[in-house]
Backbone as CSV, one residue per row, in Angstrom:
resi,resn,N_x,N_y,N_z,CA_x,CA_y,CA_z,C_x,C_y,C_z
1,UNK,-2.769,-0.881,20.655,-1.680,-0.407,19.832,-1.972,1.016,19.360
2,UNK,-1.101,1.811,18.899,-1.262,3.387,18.794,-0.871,3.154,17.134
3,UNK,-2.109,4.023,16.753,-2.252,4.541,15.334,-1.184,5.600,15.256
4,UNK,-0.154,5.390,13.956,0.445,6.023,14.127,0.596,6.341,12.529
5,UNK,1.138,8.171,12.526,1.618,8.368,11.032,2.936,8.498,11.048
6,UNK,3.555,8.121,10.244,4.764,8.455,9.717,5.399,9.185,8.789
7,UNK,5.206,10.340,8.957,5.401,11.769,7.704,6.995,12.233,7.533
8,UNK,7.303,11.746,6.463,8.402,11.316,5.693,8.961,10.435,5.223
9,UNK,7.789,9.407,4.957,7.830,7.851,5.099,8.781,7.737,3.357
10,UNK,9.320,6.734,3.112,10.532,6.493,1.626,10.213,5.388,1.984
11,UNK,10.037,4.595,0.705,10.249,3.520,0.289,11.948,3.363,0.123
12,UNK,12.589,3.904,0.458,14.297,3.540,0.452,14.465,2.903,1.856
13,UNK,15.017,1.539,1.584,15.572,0.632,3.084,16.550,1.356,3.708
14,UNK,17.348,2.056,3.247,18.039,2.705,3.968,18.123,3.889,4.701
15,UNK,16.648,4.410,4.205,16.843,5.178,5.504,15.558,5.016,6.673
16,UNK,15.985,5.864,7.908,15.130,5.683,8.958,13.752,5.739,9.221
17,UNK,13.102,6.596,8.081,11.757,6.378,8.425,11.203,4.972,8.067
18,UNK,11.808,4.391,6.793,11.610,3.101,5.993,11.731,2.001,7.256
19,UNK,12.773,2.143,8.342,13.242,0.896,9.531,12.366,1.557,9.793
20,UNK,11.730,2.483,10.786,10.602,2.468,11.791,9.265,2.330,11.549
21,UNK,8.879,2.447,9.976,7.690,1.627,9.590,7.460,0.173,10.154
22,UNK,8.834,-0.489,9.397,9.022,-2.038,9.633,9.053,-2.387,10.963
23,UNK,9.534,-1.464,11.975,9.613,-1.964,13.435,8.446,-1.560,13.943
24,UNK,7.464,-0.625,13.899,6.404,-0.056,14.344,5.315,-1.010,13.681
25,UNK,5.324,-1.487,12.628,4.518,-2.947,12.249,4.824,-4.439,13.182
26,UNK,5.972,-4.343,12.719,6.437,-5.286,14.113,6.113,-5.608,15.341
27,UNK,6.032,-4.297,16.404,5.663,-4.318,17.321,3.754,-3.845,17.275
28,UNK,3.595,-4.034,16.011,1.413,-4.560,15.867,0.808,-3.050,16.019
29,UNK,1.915,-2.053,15.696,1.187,-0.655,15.185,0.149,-0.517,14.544
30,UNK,-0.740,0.383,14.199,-1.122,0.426,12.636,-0.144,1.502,12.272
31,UNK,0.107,1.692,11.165,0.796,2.975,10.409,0.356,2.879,9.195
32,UNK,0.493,4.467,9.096,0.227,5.556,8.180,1.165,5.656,7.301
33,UNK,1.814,5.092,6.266,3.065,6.460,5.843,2.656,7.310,5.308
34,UNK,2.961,7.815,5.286,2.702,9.351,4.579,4.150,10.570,3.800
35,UNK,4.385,10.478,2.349,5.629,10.931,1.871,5.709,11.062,0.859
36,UNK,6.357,11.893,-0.313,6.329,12.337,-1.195,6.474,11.514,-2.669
37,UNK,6.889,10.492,-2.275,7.296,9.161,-3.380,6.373,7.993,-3.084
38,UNK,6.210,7.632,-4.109,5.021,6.229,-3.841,5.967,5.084,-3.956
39,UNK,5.759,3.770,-3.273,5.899,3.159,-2.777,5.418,2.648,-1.578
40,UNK,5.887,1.103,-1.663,4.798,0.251,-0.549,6.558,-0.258,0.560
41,UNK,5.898,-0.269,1.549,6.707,-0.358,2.859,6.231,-1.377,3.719
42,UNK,6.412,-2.979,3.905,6.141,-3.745,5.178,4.594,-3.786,4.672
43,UNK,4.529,-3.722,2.950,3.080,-4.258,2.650,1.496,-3.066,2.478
44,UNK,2.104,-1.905,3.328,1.585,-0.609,3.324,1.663,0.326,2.310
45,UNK,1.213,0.857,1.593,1.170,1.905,0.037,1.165,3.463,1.119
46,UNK,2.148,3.484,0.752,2.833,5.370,0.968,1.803,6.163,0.573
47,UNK,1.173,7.074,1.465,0.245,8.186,1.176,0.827,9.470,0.210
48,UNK,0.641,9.986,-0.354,0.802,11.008,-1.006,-0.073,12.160,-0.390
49,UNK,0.295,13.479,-0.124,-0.436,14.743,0.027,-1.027,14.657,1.911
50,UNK,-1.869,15.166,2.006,-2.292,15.281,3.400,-3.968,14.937,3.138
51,UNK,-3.656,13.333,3.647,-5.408,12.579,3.580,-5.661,12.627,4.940
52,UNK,-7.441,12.429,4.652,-8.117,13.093,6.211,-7.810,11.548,6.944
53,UNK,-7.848,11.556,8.552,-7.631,11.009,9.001,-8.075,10.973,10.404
54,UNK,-8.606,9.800,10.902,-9.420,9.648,12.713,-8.425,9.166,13.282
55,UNK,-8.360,9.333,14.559,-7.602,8.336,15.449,-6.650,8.248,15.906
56,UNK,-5.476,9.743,15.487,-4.519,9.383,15.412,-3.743,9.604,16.720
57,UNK,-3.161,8.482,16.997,-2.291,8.765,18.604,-1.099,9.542,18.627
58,UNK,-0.403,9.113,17.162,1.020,9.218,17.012,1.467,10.076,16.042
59,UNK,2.158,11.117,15.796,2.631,11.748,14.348,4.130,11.085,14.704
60,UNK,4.773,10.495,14.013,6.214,10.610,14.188,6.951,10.891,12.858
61,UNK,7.811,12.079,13.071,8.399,13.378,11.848,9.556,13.152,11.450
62,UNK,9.785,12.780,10.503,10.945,12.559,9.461,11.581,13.315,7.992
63,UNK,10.988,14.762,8.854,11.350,15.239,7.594,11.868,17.136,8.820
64,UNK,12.483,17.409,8.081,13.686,18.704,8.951,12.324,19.951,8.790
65,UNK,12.688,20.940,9.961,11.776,21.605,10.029,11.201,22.513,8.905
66,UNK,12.454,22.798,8.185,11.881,24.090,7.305,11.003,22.710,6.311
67,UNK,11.030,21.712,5.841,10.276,20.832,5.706,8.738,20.838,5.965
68,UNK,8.750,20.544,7.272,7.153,20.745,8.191,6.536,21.785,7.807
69,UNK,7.076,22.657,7.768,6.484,24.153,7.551,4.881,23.971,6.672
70,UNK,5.181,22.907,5.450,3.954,23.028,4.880,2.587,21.946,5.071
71,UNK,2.940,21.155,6.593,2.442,20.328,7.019,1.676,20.796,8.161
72,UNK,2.262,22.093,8.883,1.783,22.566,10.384,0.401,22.398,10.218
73,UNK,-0.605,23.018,9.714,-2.053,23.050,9.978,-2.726,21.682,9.512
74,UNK,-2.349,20.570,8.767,-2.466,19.570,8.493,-2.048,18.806,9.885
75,UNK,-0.960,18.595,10.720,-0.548,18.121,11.623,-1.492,18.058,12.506
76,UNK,-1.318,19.437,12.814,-2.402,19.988,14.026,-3.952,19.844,13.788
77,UNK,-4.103,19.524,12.608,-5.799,19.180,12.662,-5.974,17.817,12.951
78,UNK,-4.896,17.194,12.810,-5.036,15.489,13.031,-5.064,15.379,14.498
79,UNK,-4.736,16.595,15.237,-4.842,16.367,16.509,-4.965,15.205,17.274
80,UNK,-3.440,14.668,17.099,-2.585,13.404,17.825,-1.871,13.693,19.156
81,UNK,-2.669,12.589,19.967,-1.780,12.956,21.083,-0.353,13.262,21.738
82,UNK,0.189,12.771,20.590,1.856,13.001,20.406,2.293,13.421,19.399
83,UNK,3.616,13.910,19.186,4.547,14.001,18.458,5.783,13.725,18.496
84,UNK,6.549,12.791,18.231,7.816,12.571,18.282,8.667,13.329,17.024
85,UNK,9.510,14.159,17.910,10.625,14.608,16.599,11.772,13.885,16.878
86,UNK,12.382,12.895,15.741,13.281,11.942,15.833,14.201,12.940,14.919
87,UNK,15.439,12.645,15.471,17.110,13.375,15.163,16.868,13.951,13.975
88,UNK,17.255,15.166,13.779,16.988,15.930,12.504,15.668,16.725,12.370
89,UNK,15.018,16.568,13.293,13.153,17.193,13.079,13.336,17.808,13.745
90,UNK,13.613,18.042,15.013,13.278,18.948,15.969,13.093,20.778,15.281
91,UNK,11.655,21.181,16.097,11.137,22.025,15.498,10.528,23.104,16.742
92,UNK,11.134,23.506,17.474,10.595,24.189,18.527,9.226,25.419,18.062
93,UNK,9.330,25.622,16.851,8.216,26.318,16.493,7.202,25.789,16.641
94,UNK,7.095,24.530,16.243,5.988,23.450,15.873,5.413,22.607,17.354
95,UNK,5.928,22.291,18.045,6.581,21.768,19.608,5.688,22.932,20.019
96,UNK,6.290,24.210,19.978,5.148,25.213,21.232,3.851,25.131,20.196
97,UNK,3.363,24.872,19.397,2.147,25.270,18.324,1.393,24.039,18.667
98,UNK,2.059,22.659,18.788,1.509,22.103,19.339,1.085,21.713,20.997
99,UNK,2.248,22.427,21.513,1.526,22.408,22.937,0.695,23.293,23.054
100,UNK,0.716,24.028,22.996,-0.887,25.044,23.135,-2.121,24.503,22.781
101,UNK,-2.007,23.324,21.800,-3.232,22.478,21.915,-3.259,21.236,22.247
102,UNK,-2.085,21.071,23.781,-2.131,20.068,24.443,-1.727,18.858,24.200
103,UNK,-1.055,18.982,23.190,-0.096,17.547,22.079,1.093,17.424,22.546
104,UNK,1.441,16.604,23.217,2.420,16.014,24.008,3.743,15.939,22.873
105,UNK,4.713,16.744,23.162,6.136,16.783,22.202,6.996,15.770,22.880
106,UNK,7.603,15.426,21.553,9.064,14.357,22.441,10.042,14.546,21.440
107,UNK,11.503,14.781,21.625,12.525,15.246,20.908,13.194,13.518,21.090
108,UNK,12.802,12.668,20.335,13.215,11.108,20.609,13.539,10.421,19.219
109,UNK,14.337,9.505,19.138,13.928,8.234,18.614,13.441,6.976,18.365
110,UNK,12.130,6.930,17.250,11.269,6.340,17.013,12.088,4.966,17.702
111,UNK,13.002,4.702,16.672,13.062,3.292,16.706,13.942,2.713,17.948
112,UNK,14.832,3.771,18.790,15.088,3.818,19.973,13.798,3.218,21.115
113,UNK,12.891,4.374,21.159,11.778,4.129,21.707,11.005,2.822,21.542
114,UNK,10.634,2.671,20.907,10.326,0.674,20.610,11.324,-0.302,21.287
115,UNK,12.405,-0.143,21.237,13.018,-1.142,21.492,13.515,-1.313,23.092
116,UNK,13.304,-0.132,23.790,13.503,0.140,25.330,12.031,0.265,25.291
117,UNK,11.100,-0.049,24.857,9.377,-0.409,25.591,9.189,1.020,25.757
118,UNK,9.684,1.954,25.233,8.633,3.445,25.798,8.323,3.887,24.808
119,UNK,7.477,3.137,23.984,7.003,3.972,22.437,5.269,4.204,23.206
């Protein structure tokens, strides 16, 4: 299973990062959230700030680019083999910053992706 973070993670059910926690547990993830409000998600306590971290396969981004902006060198040190920017993230700044250090971009949805088997 792929370690994954979820940076923009809300404890609000209604929105999307909150479902792709729950489905990315589902399908026997580990996850990360990681987001500005505390709260627990599918049993998981929401990270606050940018904690160090091993392992990580997955960043998947829930928060709009001018957003990221204060995440880039935090991202990129976690040096995850992916990045998914799900609807609203897409960040072509961030996308070439991370390909140059070989981090596989995907302009997708998380919870799309799970459910057609290509997460």
């Amino acid at each position: 299973m792929k370690k994954t973070v979820v940076l923009g993670a809300t404890p609000n059910p209604a929105r999307y990062a909150y479902l792709a926690i729950m489905r990315l547990v589902q399908y026997g993830h580990e996850v990360i959230p990681i987001g500005i409000r505390e709260g627990t998600v599918a049993g998981i306590d929401i990270q606050k700030g940018m904690p160090p971290l091993e392992g990580v396969d997955t960043i998947t981004l829930y928060l709009n680019a001018g957003r990221q902006q204060a995440y880039y060198d935090y991202i990129l040190s976690l040096k995850p083999k992916r990045i998914i920017f799900n609807p609203g993230a897409e960040n072509p700044k961030l996308a070439k910053m991370a390909g140059e250090q070989g981090i596989e971009t995907v302009e997708g949805c998380t919870l799309v992706m799970l459910s057609i088997g290509a997460y």
